[in-house]
One Martini backbone bead per residue (centre of mass of N, CA, C, O) as a GRO file, in nm:
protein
  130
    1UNK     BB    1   7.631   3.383   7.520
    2UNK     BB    2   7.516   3.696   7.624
    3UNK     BB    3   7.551   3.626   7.906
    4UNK     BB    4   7.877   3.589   7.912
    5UNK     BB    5   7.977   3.823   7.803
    6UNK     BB    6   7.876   4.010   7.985
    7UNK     BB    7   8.013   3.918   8.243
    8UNK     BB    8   8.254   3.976   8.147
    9UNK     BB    9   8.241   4.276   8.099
   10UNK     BB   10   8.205   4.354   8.388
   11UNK     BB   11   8.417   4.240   8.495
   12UNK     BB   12   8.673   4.418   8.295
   13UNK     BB   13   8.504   4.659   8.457
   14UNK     BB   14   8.615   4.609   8.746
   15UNK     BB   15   8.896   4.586   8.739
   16UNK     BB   16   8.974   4.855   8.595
   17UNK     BB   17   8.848   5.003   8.858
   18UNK     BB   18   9.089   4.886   9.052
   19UNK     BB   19   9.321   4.945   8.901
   20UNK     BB   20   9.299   5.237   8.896
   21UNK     BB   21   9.255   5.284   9.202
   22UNK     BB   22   9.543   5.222   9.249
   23UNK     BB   23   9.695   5.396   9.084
   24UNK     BB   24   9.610   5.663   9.231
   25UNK     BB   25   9.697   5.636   9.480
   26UNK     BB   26  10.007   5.606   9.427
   27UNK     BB   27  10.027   5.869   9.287
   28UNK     BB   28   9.957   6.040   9.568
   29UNK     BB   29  10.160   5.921   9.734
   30UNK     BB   30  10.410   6.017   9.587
   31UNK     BB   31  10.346   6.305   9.608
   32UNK     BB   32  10.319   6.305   9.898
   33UNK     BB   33  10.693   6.217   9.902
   34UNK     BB   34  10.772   6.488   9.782
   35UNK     BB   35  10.687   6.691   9.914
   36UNK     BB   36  10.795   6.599  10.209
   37UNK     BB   37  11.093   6.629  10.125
   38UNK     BB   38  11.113   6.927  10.024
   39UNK     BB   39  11.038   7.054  10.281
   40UNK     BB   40  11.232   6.932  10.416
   41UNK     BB   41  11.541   6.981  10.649
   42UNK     BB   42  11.882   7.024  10.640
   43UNK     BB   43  12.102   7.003  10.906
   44UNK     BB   44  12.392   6.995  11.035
   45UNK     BB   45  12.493   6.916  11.316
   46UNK     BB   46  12.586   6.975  11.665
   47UNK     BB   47  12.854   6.736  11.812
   48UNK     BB   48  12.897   6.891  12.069
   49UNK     BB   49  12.575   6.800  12.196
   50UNK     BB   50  12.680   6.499  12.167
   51UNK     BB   51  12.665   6.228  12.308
   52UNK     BB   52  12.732   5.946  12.368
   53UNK     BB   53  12.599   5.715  12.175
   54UNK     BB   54  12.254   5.577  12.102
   55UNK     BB   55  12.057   5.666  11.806
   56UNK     BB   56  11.737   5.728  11.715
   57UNK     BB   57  11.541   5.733  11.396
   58UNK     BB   58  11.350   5.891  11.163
   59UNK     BB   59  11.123   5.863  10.847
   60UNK     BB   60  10.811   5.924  10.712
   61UNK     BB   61  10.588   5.804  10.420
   62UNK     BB   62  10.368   5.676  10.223
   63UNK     BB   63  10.646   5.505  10.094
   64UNK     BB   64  10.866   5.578  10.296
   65UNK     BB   65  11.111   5.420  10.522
   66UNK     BB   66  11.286   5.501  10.792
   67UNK     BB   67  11.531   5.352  11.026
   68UNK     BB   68  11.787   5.461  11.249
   69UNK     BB   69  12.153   5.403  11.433
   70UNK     BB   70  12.367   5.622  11.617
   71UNK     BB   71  12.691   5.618  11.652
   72UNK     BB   72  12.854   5.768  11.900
   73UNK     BB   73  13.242   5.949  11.962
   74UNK     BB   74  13.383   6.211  12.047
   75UNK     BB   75  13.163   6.386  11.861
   76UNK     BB   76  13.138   6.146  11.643
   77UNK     BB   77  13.038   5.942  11.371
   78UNK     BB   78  13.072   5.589  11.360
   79UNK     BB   79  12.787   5.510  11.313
   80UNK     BB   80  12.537   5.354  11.079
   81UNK     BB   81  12.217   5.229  11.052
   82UNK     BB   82  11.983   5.011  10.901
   83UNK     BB   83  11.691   4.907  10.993
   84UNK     BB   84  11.519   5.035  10.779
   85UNK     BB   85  11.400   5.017  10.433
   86UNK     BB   86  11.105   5.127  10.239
   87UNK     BB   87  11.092   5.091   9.923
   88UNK     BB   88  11.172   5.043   9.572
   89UNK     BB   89  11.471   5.206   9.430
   90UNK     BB   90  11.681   5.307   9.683
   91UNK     BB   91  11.874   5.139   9.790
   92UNK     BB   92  12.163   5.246   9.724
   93UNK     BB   93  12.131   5.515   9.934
   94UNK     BB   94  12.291   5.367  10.159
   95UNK     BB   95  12.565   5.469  10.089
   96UNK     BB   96  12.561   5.761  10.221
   97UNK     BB   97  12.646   5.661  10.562
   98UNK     BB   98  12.951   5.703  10.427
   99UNK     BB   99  12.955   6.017  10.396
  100UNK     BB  100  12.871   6.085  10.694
  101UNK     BB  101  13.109   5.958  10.834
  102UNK     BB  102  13.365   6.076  10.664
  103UNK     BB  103  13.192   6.396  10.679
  104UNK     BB  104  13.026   6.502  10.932
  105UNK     BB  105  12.758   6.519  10.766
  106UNK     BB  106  12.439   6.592  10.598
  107UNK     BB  107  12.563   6.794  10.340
  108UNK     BB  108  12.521   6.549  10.099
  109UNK     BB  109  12.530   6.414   9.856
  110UNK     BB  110  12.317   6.223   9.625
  111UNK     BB  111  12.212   5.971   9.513
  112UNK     BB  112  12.205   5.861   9.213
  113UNK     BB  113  11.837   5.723   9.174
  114UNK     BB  114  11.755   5.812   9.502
  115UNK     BB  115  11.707   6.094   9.654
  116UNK     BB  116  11.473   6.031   9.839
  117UNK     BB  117  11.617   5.815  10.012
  118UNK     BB  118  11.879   5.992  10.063
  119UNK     BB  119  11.698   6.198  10.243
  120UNK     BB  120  11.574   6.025  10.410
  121UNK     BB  121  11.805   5.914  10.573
  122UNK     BB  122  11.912   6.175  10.658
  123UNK     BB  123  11.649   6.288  10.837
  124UNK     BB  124  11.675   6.034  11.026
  125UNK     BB  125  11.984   6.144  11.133
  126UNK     BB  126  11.869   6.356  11.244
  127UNK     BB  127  11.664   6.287  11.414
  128UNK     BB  128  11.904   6.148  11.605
  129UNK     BB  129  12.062   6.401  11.661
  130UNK     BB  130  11.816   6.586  11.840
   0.00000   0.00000   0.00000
């Protein structure tokens, strides 16, 4: 009996410390997508500047990783695709390609709930039209 507690208590405690570095992980993780997401700066693009086509663009972070396809037309932006959006609770911030295409810049509100995926969104779409 004292030999099964023994092993049990064992078990419960490499669990324990699997699961805290798994915790340690993400947060260290999540961190540095704060960071990185605050540093980076957006600016509206000179469209007069982007030919007509189509335009690959990314951003990545340790949990977020954003990668779209900017369609260009005449000097303006016609069309944005998300090809990737890995998140956790971003989806909303999707939509926020119809406030792109509809005021043609990329200084934009922010999805309430979403911000950092907000934020990753646009900077793959200037990402894509430098």
């Amino acid at each position: 009996m004292k030999k099964s507690v023994k092993i049990v208590g064992i078990v419960v405690l490499v669990l324990a410390i699997a699961i805290s570095a798994l915790v340690l992980r993400f947060v260290r993780a999540a961190d540095e997508t704060s960071e990185l997401l605050a540093a980076a700066s957006l600016a509206n693009p000179d469209l007069s500047m982007v030919g007509a086509g189509e335009y690959f663009g990314e951003f990545n972070t340790p949990v977020l990783a954003v990668k779209v396809k900017v369609t260009v037309a005449n000097q303006q932006i016609v069309a944005v695709e998300i090809i990737e959006h890995d998140h956790m609770r971003g989806g909303p911030a999707e939509a926020i390609v119809n406030t792109v295409i509809e005021r043609q810049e990329l200084l934009v509100d922010h999805i309430s709930g979403a911000t950092h995926s907000s934020k990753a969104i646009l900077l793959a779409i200037q990402d894509a039209l430098q």
